[in-house]
VOPALUM-51467 format. One record per residue: residue in three letters; x, y, z of N, C-alpha, C in turn. Coordinates in steps of 0.001 Angstrom, whole numbers, padded with zeros to 6 digits, always signed. Atoms other than C-alpha are relative to their C-alpha. Example, Ala and Ser with C-alpha at 12.3 -4.5 7.8 and 13.67 -1.06 7.14 Angstrom:
REM residues 2
ala+000890-001190+000000+012300-004500+007800+000900+001200+000000
ser-000820-001190-000060+013670-001060+007140-000770+001090+000730
***
This chain:
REM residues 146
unk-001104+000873+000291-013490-033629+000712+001162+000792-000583
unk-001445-000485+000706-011366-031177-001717+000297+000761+001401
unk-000850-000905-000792-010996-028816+001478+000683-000622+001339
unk-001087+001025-000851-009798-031902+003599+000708-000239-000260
unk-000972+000216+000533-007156-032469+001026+000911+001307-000203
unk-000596-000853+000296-006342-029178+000882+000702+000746+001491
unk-000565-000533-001436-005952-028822+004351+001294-000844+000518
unk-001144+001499+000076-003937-032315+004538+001164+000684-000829
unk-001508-000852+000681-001297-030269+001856+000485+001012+000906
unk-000712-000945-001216-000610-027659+004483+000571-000628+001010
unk-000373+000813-001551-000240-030059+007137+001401-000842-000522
unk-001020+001095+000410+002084-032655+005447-000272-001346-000506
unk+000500+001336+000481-000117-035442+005338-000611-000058-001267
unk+000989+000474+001191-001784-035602+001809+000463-001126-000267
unk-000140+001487+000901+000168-038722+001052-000797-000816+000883
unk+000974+000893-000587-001502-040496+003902-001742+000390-000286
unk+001418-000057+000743-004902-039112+003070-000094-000222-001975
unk+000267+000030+001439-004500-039646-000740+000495-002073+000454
unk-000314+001173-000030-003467-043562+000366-001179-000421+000715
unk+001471+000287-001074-006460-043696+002808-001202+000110-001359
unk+001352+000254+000974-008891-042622-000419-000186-001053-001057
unk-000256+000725+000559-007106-044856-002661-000636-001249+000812
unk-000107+000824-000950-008061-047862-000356-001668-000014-000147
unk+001579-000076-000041-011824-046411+000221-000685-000080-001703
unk+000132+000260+001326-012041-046290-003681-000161-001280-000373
unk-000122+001334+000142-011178-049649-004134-001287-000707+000610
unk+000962+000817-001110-013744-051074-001187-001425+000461-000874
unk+001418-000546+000024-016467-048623-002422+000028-001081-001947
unk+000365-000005+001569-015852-050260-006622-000205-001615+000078
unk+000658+001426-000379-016351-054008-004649-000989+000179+000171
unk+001559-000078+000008-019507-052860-003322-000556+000080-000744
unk+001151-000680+000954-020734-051345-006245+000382-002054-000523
unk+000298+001111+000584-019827-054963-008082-000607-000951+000800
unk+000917+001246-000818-021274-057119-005290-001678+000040-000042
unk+001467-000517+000191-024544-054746-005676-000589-000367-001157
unk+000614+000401+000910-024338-055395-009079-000280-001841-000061
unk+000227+001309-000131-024133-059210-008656-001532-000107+000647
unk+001361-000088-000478-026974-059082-006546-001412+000352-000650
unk+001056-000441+000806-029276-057133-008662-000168-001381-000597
unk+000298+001150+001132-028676-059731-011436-000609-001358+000378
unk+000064+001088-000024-029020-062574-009582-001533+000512+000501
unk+001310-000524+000297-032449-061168-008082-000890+000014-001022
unk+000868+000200+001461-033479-060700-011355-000436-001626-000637
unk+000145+001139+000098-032563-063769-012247-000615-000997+000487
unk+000905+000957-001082-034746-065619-009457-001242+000576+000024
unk+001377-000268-000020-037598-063153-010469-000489-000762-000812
unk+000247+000408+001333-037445-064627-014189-000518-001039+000448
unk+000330+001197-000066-037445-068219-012822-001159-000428+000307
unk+000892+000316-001015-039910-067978-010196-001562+000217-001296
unk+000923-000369+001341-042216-065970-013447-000199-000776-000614
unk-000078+001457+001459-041447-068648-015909-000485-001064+000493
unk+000542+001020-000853-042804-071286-013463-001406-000200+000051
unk+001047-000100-000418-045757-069836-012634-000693+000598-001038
unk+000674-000216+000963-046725-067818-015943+000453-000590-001158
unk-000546+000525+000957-044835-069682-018370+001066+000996-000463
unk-001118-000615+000008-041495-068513-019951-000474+000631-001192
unk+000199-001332+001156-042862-066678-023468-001123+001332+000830
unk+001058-001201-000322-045416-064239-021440+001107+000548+001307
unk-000617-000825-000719-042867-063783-018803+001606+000378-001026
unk-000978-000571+000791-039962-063207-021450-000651+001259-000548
unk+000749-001765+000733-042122-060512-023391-000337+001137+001385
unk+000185-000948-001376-042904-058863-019781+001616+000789+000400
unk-001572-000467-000025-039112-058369-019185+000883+000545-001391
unk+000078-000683+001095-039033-057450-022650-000243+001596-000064
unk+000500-001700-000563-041147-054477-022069+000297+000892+000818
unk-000531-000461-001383-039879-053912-018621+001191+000815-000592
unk-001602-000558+000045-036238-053557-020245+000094+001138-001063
unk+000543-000659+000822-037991-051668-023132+000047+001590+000578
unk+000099-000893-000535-039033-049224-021067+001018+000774+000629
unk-001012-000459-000885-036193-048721-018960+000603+000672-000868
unk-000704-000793+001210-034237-047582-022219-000524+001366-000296
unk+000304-002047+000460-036551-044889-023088+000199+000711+000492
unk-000226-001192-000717-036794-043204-019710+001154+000001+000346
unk-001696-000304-000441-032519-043556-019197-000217+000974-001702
unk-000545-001149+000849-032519-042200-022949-000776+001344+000365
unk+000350-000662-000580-035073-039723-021954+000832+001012+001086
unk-000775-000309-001014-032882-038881-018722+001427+000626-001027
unk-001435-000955-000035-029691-038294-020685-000568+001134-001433
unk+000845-001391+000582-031443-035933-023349-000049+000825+000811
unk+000292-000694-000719-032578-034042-020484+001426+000738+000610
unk-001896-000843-000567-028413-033837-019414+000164+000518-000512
unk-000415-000916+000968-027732-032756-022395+000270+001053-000646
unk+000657-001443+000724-029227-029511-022871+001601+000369+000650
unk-000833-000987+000403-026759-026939-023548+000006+000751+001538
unk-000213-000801-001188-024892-025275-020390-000592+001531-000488
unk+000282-000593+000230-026273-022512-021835-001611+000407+000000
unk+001091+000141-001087-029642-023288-020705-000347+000068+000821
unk-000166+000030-001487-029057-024045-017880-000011+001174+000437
unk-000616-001806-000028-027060-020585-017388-001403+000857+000020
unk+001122-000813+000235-030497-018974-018709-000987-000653+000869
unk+001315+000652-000925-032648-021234-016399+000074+000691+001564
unk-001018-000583-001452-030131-020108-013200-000315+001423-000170
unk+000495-001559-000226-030476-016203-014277-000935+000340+000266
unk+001130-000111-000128-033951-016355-014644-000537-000148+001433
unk+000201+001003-001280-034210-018095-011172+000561+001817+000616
unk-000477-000626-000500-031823-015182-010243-000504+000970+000065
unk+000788-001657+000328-033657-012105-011257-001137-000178+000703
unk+001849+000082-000831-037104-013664-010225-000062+000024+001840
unk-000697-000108-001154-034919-013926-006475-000215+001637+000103
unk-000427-001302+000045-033998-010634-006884-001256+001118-000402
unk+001837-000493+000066-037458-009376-008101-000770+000048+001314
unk+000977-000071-001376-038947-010379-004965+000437+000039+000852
unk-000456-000841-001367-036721-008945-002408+000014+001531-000212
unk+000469-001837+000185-037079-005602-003923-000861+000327-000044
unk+001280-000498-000049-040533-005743-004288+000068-000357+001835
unk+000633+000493-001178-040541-007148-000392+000382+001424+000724
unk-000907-001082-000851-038006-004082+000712-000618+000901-000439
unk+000217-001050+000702-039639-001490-001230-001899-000378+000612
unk+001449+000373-000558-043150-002824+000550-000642+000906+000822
unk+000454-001064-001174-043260-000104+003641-000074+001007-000486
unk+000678-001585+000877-042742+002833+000865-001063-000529-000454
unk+000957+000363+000889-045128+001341-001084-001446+000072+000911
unk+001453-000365-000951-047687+001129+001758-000064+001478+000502
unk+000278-001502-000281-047039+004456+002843-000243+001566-000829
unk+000296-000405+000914-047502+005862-000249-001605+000193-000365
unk+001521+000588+000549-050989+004048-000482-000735+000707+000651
unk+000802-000425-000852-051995+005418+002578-000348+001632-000148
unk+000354-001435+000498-051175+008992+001828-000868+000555-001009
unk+000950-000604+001108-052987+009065-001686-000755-001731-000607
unk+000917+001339+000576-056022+006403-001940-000268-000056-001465
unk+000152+000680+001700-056068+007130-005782+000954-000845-000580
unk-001423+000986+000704-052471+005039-006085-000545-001313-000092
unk+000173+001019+000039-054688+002005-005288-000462-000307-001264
unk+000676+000118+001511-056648+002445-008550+000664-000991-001147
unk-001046+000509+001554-053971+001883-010891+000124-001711-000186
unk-000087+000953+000013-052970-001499-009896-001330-001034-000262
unk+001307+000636-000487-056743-002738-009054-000535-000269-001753
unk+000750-000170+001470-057737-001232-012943+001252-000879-000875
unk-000449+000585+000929-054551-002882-014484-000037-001846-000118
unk+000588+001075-000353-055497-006026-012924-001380-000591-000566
unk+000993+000021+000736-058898-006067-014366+000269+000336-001414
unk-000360+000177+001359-057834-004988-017755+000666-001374-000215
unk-000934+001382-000211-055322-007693-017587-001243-001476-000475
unk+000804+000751+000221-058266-010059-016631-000962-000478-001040
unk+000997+000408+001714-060615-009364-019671+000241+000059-001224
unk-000647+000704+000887-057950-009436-021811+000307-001772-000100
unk-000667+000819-000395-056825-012814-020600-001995-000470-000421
unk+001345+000571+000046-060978-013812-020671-000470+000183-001779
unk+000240-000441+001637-061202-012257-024677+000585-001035-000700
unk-000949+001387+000381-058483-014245-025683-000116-001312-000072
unk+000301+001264-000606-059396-017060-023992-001067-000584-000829
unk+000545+000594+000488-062608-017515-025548+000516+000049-001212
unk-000480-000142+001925-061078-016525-029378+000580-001523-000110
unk-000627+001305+000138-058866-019565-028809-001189-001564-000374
unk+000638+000563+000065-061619-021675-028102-000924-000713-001147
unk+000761+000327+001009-063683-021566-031003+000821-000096-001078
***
């Protein structure tokens, strides 16, 4: 959309495309209120139909809870926005390096095999730090336990 408007400023037309979005703006902020009408009234014909058939205090406390709930996981949800762009940032690098980790280990794969092949003691290393690794990770493991 910005590089249709930006293309529309070179051309001449942005006022007709900025009058064309104005227009779709409008249509799209009826829908959204007709959607919301709808919801409500839905709702409203669940309550009735509930209150009919289970009575109106067990279906009031049900929509109680229902709306209960809904609160926590939206507050939930915007907590979760919240965090600090600076998180994020550190979530994205991390992402980036661990990218970048495993195309150098993928490119660096044919030395690495041809290395292996020339001297079968290079396999050792990895095989023995792997097993150390493991019965550390098994030592530990039980200490926790008890």
């Amino acid at each position: 959309m910005v590089f249709a408007l930006i293309t529309r400023l070179f051309t001449g037309e942005a006022g007709i495309y900025l009058a064309r979005l104005k227009r779709l703006v409008g249509l799209y902020v009826m829908l959204g209120v007709f959607a919301l009408l709808l919801l409500i009234f839905l709702i409203i014909a669940l309550f009735t139909w509930s209150a009919q058939h289970f009575g109106s205090l067990p279906t009031a406390l049900v929509f109680a809870g229902v709306s209960l709930l809904l609160v926590i996981v939206t507050y939930i949800l915007t907590v979760m926005a919240k965090r600090p762009p600076v998180t994020q940032a550190d979530d994205r690098l991390k992402r980036d390096i661990a990218s970048i980790a495993g195309v150098t280990a993928m490119t660096n794969a044919p030395q690495i095999m041809r290395a292996v092949r020339r001297q079968k003691k290079l396999l050792f290393v990895p095989i023995a730090g792997m097993g150390f690794y493991g019965l550390y990770k098994l030592l530990t493991g039980r200490q926790r336990r008890y």
